[in-house]
N, C-alpha and C positions, 0 to 999 in steps of 0.2 A: 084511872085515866093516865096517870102520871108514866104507870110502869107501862102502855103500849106506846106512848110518845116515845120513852128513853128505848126502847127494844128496836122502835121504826128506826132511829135518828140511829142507831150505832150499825144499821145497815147504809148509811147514806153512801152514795159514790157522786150524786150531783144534789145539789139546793135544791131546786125545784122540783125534783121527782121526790126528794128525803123528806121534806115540805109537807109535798101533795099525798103522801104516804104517812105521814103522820097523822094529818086532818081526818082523813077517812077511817085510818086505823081506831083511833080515840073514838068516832063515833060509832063505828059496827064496833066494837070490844065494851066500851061501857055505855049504858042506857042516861038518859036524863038530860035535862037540859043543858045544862053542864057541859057533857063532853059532847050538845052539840053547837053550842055557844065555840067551847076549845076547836072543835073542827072547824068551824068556821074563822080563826083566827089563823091555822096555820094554811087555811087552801087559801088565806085572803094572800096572805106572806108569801107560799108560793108562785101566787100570779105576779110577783114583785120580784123573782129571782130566777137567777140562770147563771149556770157554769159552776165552776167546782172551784171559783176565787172569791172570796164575801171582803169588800170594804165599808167603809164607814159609813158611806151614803147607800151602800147598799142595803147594810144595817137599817139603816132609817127609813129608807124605801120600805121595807120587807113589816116593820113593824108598822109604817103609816096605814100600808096595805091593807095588814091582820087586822087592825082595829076599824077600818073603813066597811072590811068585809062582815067583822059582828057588830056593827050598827045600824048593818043591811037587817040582822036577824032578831034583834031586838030594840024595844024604846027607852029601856034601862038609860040612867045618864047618872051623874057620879052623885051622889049624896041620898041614891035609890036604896043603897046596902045592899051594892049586888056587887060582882067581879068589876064592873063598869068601874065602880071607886078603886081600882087599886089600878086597873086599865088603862085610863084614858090618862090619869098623871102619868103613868110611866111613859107611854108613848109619846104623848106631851115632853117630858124631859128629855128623854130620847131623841125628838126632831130638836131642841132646844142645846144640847149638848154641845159646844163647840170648837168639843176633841177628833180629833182623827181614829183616835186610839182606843180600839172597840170593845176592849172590857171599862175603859171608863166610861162608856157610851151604855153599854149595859148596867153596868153600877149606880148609873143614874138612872136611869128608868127603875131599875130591883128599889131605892132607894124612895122615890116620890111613888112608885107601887105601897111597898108599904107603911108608906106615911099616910096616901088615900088611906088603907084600907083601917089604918088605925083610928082617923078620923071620924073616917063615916060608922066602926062600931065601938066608938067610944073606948077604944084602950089607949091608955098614960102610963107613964113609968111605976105609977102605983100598981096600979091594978095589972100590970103586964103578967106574965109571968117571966121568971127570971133567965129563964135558957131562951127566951123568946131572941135575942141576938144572936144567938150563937145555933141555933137550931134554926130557923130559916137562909136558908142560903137559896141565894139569887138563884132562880133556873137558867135564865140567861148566863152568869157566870160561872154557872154550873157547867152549861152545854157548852160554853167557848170553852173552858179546860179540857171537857172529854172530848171533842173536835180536835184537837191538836195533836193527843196523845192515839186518838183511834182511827179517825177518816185521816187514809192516807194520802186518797184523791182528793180531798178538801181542803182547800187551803185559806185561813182567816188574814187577810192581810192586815200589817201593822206599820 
């Protein structure tokens, strides 16, 4: 699922279409509920953006959206032990956040994501595993760095 999101989004030339092209991509490319939950998260995002400049509130827009949009498509809610627990804190922190500055905006959703998601399956610093910090990196601040470097049309403002 992962690797036709990052393929659509390094073709992006506007949000919306790069958006609406990723949602649909993840669902015709992989089977399951999953990536159609995921589509439904990024065509929610793209009915929430436009033009080829992403601000802070846009930011928060775009996620309010995605997540508005998969709870159109599921009754999942956080403590189900589904994506919903890593979800709905994010986005929640996310609108909560009250930075301008949109990779702290993303660091805090990547952040109460996976605090949900440790939560609701019971992992602690004991039982974690040990690369578990350093081997999770935020997709969000994953995509705001390769945005910068690659969409030349796209511009993240700061």
């Amino acid at each position: 699922a992962m690797s036709a999101i990052v393929a659509t989004a390094q073709k992006g030339t506007e949000f919306k279409a790069m958006l609406n092209d990723m949602g649909f991509d993840v669902m015709l490319q992989v089977s399951g509920s999953t990536s159609t939950l995921l589509g439904a998260f990024f065509l929610g995002m793209s009915d929430h953006a436009s033009g080829t400049e992403l601000d802070a509130a846009g930011v928060k827009a775009m996620f309010a959206g995605g997540l508005a949009n998969v709870q159109k498509q599921t009754k999942a809610q956080k403590g189900d032990k589904t994506m919903m627990d890593a979800l709905i804190p994010a986005v929640e922190a996310i609108q909560a956040c009250p930075s301008d500055d949109i990779k702290e905006i993303l660091e805090a959703g990547a952040k109460a994501a996976l605090a949900g998601a440790a939560v609701a399956h019971g992992i602690t610093t004991a039982n974690a595993p040990s690369v578990m910090p350093t081997a999770v990196l935020p997709l969000g601040v994953a995509c705001l760095n390769r945005s910068r470097k690659r969409f030349e049309k796209l511009r993240i403002k700061n």
